[in-house]
C-alpha positions, 0 to 999 in steps of 0.5 A: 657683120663687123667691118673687117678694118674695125675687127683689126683693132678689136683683139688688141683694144680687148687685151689692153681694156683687161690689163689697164682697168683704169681705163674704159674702152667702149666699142661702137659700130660708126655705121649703125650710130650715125648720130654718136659717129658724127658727134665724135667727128668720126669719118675714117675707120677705124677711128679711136677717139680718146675721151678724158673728162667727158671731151674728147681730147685725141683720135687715132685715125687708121693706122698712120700712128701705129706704123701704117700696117694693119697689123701692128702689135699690140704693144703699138698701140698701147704706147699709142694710148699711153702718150695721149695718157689714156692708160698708165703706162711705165715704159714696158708694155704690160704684156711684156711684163706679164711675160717677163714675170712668167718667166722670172717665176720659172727661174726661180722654180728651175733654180730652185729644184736644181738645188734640191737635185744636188743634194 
């Protein structure tokens, strides 16, 4: 069984792997890859090692950087990865903009069928 502080990470990684492809997220359980864990200086969990190139070149380490709560969103951490430029990322977080476009699209059809009820 997962390690209830990792499966804090997991929905969020999840959501944010499908909405920046560029980017590849790998999950590993540090206790069952000892050999990997110990490569990747692993210690605290959980623990994102963020690789570019082949090197890694930044951690999250618990969550100090997400606000210290375990319960931080998942906007957090996407700018969180953003600043390492891990993901591309514009300033608004991706699942802001889904929802700001789900909802321009709705204006558009309330406005619309409003139109065509006046006439």
């Amino acid at each position: 069984m997962d390690n209830p502080t990792q499966e804090v990470m997991d929905k969020p990684a999840h959501i944010l792997a499908k909405q920046h492809i560029e980017t590849r997220f790998v999950k590993i359980q540090a206790e069952k890859s000892p050999f990997l864990a110990e490569k990747l200086k692993i210690v605290v969990l959980p623990t994102l090692a963020l690789i570019k190139n082949t090197k890694v070149d930044d951690y999250v380490v618990g969550f100090n950087e997400l606000g210290g709560r375990d319960d931080f969103s998942t906007e957090d951490l996407e700018e969180r990865l953003a600043r390492a430029q891990v993901i591309h990322y514009e300033g608004e977080s991706s699942s802001h903009k889904v929802k700001s476009m789900t909802q321009a699209r709705r204006s558009v059809r309330q406005s619309a069928n409003s139109d065509s009820d006046s006439e």
